[in-house]
PLY file of the C-alpha trace (Angstrom):
ply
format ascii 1.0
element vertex 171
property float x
property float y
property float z
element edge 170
property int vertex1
property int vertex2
end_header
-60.66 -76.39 87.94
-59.06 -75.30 91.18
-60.96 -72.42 92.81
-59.34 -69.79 93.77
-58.69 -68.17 97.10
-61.00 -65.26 98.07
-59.99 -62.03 98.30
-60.89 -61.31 101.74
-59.27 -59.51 105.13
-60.69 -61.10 107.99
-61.51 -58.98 110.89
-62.12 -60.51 114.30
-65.85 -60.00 113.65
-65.54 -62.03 110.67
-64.02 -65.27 112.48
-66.47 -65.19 115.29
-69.01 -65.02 112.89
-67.93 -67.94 111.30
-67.36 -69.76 114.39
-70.84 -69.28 115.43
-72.75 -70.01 112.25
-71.11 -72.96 112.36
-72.12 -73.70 115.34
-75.69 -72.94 114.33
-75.92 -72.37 110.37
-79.59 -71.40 110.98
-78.88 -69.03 113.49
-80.89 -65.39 112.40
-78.76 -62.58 112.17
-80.76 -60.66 114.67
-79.67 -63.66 117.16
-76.29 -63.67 115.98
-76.36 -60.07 116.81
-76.98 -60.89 120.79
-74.72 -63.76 120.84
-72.23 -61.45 119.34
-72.88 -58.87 121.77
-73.07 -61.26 125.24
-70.77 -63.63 124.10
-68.19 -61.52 122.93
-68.75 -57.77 123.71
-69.59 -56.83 120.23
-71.58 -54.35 120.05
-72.71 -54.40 116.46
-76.17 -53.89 114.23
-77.90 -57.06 112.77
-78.03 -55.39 109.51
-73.97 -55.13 109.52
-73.91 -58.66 110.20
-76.45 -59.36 107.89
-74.23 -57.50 105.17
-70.80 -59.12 106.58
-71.97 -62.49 105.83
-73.60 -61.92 102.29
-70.18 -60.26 101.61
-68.54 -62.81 102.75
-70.91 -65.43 100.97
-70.36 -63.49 97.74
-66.31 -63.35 98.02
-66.46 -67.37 98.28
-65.42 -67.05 101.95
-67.92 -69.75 102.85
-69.92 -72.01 100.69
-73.66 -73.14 101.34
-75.21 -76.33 100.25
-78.28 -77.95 101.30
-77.63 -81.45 102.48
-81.00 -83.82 102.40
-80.96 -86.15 105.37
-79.14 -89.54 104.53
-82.71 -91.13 105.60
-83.52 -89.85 101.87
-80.58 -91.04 99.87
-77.56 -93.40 99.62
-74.78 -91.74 99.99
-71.79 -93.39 97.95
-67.63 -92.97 97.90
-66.33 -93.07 94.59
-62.85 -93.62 93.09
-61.66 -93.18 89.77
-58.09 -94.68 88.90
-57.26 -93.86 85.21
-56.36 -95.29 82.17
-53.29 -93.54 81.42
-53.47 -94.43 77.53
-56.73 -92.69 76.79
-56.63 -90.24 79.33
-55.57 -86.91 77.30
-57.98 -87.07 75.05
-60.80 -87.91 77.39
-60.31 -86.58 80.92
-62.07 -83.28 80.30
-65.37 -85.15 79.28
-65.36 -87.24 81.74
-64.27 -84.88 85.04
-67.65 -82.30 84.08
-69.48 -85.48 83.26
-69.13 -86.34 87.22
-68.57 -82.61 88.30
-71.94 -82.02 86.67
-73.75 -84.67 87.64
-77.19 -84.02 89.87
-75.89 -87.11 91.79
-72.65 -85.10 93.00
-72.62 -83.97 95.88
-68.35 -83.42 96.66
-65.99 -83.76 94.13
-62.22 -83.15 94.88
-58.83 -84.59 92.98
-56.03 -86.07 95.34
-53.01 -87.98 95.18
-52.43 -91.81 95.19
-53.57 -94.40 92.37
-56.73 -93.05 92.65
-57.26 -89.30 91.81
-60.64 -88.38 91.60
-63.10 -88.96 94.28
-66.46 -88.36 94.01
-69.24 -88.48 97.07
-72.06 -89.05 95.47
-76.19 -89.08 96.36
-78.74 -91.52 94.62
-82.80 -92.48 95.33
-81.80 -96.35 95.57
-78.71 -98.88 95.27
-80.51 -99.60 91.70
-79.90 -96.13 90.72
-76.31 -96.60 91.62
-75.67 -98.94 89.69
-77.37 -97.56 86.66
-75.27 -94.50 87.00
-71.98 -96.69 87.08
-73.23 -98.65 84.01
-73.80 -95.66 82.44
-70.58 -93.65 82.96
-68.42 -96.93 81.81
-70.59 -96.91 78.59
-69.78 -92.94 78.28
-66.28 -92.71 79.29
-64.94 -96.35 79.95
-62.22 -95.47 77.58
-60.40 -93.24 80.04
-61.16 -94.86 83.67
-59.48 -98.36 84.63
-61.25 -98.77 87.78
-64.20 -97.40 89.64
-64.14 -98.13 93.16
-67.21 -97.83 95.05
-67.97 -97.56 99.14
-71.58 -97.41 100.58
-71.58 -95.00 103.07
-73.56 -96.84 105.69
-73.92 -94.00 108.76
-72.83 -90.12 108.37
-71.62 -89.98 111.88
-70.87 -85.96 111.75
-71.16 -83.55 108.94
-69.88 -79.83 109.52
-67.25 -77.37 110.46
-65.98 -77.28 114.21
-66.17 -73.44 114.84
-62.63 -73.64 116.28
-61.23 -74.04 113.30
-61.85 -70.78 112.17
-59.18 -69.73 114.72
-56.58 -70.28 112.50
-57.47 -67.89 109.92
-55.16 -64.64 109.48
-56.84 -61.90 110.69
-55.81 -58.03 109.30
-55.45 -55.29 112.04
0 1
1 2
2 3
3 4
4 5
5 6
6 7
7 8
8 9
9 10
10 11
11 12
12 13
13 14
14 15
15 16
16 17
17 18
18 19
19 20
20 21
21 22
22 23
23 24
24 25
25 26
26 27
27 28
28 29
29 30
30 31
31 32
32 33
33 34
34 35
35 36
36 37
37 38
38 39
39 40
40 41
41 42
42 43
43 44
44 45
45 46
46 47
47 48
48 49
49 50
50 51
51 52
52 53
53 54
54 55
55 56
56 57
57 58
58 59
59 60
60 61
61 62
62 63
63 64
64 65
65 66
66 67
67 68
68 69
69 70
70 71
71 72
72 73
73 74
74 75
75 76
76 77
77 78
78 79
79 80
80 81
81 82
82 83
83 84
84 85
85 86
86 87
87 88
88 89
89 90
90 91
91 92
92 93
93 94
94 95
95 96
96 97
97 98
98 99
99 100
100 101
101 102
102 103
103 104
104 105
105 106
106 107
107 108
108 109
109 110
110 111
111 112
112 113
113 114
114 115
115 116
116 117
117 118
118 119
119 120
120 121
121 122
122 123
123 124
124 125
125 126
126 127
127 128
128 129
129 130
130 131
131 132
132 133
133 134
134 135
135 136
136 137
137 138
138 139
139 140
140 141
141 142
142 143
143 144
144 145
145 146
146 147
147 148
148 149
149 150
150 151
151 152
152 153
153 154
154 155
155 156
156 157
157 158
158 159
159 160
160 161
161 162
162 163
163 164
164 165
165 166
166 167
167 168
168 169
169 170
């Protein structure tokens, strides 16, 4: 379930290419070849960028999604606490039930009494609750609590590019 770590070697190339497509994820890689070039004396080809990020894109480096507008949808938190007595015989089921869900849009396990969150996407608060109706009637058995948030205002959604600072480079 846990993905694993790419097998990459960043170069200092790499990093500031990072940086700056998160600045701009839609950001050509002709124009990423100037801002390269005047932003950080880099004097390289837009096809070798072009072939840096698809490389990097197919090692995992990165991850794309396309994220609708929260205009469209509801956005929802949710939090499954467990019902330890029913739980190893039914986890599996239930985790690709929710990990495959169209609604998904982030799914991630952490600690605490609640260990699976879910942030999830639907047309309307009905459809919500339909989907909650309809994963207790699937897999009830193995979850003793759903909590639920309404995400009422995505106030920032992306990478700071300075983050990518902190990745090893090689020499």
């Amino acid at each position: 379930m846990t993905a694993e770590e790419p097998d990459w070697e960043f170069k200092e190339r790499d990093i500031l290419i990072l940086q700056e497509l998160a600045r701009d994820p839609q950001i050509s890689s002709r124009n990423l070849t100037q801002v390269l070039a005047e932003k950080y004396d880099i004097d390289v080809s837009h096809v070798t960028v072009s072939e840096s990020i698809r490389e990097m894109r197919d090692a995992g480096v990165f991850r794309e999604a396309i994220i609708p507008n929260e205009a469209y949808f509801i956005f929802a938190l949710f939090e499954f606490k467990f019902n330890p007595e029913h739980f190893a015989d039914e986890w599996r089921d239930a985790m690709e039930y929710i990990r495959n869900d169209e609604n998904t849009l982030l799914y991630f396990l952490s600690d605490g009494e609640y260990q699976w969150k879910s942030v999830m996407m639907f047309p309307s608060r009905d459809a919500e609750s339909q989907w909650i109706h309809e994963f207790y009637k699937e897999h009830g058995a193995v979850i003793d609590n759903l909590r639920n948030s309404v995400v009422t205002n995505v106030l920032k959604f992306g990478t700071n590019p300075e983050l990518f600072e902190n990745l090893p480079q090689s020499d």
